[in-house]
C-alpha positions in Angstrom: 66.1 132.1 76.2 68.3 130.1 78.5 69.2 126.4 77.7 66.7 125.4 80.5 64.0 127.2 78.5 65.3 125.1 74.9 64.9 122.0 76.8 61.8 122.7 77.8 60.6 123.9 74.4 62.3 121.0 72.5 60.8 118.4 74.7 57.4 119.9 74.3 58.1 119.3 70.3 59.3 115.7 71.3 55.9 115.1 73.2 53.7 116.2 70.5 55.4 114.6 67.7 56.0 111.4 69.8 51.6 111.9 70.4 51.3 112.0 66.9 53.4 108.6 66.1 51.2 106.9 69.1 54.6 106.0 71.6 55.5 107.2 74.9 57.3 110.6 74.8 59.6 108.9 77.7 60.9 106.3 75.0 62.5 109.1 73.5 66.0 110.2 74.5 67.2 113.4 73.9 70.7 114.0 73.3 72.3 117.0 73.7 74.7 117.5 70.8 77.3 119.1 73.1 80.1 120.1 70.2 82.0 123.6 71.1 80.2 124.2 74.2 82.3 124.4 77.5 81.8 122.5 80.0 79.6 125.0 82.1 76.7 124.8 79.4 77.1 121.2 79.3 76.5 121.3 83.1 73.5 123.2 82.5 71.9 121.1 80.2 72.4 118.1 82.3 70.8 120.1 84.8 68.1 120.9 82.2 67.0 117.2 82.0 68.4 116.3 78.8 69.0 112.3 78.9 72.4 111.9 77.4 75.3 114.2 76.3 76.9 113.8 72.5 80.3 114.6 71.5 81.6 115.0 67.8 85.3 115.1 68.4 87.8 113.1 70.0 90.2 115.9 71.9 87.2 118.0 73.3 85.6 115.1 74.4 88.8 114.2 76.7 89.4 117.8 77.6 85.4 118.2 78.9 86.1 115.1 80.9 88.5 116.0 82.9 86.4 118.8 83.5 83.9 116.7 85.4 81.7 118.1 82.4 79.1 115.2 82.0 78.7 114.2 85.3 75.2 113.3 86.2 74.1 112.1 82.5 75.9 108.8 79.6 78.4 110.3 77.2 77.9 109.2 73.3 80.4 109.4 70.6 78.2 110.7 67.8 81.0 112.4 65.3 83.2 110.2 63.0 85.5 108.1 64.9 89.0 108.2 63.3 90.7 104.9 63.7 93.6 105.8 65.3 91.2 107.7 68.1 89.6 104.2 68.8 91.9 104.0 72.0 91.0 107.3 73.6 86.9 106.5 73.1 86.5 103.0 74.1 85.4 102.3 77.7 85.4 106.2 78.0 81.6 106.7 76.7 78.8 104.8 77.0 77.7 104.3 73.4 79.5 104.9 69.9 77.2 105.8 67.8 79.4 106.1 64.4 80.4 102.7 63.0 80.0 102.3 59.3 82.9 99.6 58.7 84.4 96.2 59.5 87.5 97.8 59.9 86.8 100.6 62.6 84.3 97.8 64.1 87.2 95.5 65.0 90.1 98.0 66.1 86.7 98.8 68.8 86.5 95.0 69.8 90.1 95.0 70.0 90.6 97.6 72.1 87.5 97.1 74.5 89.1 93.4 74.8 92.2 94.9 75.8 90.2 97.1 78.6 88.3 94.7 79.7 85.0 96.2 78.8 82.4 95.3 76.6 81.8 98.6 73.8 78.1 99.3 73.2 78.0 101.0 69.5 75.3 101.6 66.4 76.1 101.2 62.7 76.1 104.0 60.9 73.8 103.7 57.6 75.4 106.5 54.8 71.4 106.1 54.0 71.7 109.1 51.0 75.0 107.4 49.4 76.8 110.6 50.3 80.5 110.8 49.7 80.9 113.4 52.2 79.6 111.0 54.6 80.7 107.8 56.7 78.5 104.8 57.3 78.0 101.5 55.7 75.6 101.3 52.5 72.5 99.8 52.7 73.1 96.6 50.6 76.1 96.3 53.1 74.3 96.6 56.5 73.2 92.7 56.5 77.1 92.1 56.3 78.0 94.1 58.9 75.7 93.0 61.3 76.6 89.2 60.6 80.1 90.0 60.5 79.5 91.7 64.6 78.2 89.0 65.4 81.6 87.1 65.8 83.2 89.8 67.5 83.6 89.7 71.4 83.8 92.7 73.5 81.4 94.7 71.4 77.4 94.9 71.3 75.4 96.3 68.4 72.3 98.1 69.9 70.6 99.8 67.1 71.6 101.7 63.9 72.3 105.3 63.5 72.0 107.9 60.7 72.5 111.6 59.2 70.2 111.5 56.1 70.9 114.3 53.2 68.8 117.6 53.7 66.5 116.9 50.7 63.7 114.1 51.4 64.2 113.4 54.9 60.9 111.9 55.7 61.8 109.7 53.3 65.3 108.6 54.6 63.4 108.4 57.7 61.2 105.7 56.6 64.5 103.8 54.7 66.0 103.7 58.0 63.0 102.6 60.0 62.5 100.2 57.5 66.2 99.0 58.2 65.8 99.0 61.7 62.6 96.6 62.0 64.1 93.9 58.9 67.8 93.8 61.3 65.6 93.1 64.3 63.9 89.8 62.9 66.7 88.7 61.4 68.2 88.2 64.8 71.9 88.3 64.7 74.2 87.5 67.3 75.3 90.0 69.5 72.9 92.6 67.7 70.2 93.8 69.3 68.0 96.9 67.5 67.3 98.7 71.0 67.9 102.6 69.6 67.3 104.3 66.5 69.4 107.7 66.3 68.5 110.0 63.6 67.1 113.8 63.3 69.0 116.9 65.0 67.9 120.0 65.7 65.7 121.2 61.8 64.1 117.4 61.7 63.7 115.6 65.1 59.9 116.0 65.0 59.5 114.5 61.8 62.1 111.7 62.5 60.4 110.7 65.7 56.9 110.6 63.9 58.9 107.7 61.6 60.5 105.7 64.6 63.5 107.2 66.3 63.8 106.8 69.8 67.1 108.8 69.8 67.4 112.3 68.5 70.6 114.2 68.9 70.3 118.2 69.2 72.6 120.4 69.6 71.4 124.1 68.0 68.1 124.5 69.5 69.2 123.7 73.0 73.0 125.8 73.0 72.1 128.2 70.1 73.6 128.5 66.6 77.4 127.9 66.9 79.9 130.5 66.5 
């Protein structure tokens, strides 16, 4: 199977399960989690159709770029964003999609002042209260959004999440549940345009509870080595 043929079959799984939640398959992005793949199978994947390319860390990220690697498609951050790796990632991708604190959120308003740009970026939700995850808590999201709200150069778009393997439909649900109350609420410089969550195992299911980003990565480059 070549990545061509994934793309294929993983939008065909978007489309149904995006049938079966009653919303237009093209709502749905697909990103392509792009982590240890050179920059000739990123090129193909872009050439494959998928709508955005994902990157989990900071010094492959710069080293595909100057490989011309995502030309032709956006460029996400979706890996956790070290503080000190702020300066390298602002105004170099499109949309962060890893913010879970008021600390990493300012040092990104700082810098994409500095720049001159405005940072588009999602809080992270650490939905299953895993310590071996990053994100705000749920009884800390309304906080967080407030708290963006008096911050220039940055733009809350929607909320992001990795939920733990056990009861995902569930998580799903939590999250969808976050998305929608954050969206009435209305704060300031927050708008709730995306919700990221499922990869490759669960993107069906988390589509049929709301996402309208999914990131994959194994079922369109194969298990990584």
């Amino acid at each position: 199977m070549t990545i061509a043929d994934n793309v294929r079959a993983v939008r065909e799984k978007m489309a149904a399960a995006a049938a079966r939640a009653g919303v237009d398959e093209k709502s749905v992005l697909l990103v392509a989690a792009t982590k240890t793949n050179p920059a000739e199978r990123v090129r193909e994947a872009i050439a494959a159709g998928v709508d955005v390319c994902g990157e989990n860390r900071v010094q492959e990220m710069l080293e595909k770029l100057g490989q011309g690697a995502y030309e032709g498609a956006p460029l996400h951050f979706i890996g956790q964003l070290q503080r000190n790796k702020v300066k390298y990632v602002v105004g170099a991708v499109d949309l962060i999609q890893s913010v879970g604190s008021r600390e990493l959120l300012s040092d990104i308003a700082a810098r994409a002042a500095k720049v001159g740009v405005t940072q588009d970026v999602l809080i992270e939700i650490n939905v299953g209260r895993e310590e071996s995850k990053g994100g705000v808590l749920p009884e800390e999201l309304d906080e967080l959004a407030a708290f963006a709200g008096g911050l220039g150069s940055v733009r809350i778009r929607g909320l992001m999440a990795i939920p733990p393997i056990t009861e995902k439909t569930t998580y799903f649900e939590q999250m969808f549940n976050f998305f929608v109350d954050i969206k009435q609420k209305r704060y300031d410089n927050v708008s709730m345009d995306f919700l990221s969550m499922g990869m490759s195992a669960d993107f069906p299911a988390a589509i049929e509870c709301g996402a309208n980003m999914v990131r994959v990565g194994s079922a369109i480059f194969g298990p990584r080595s």
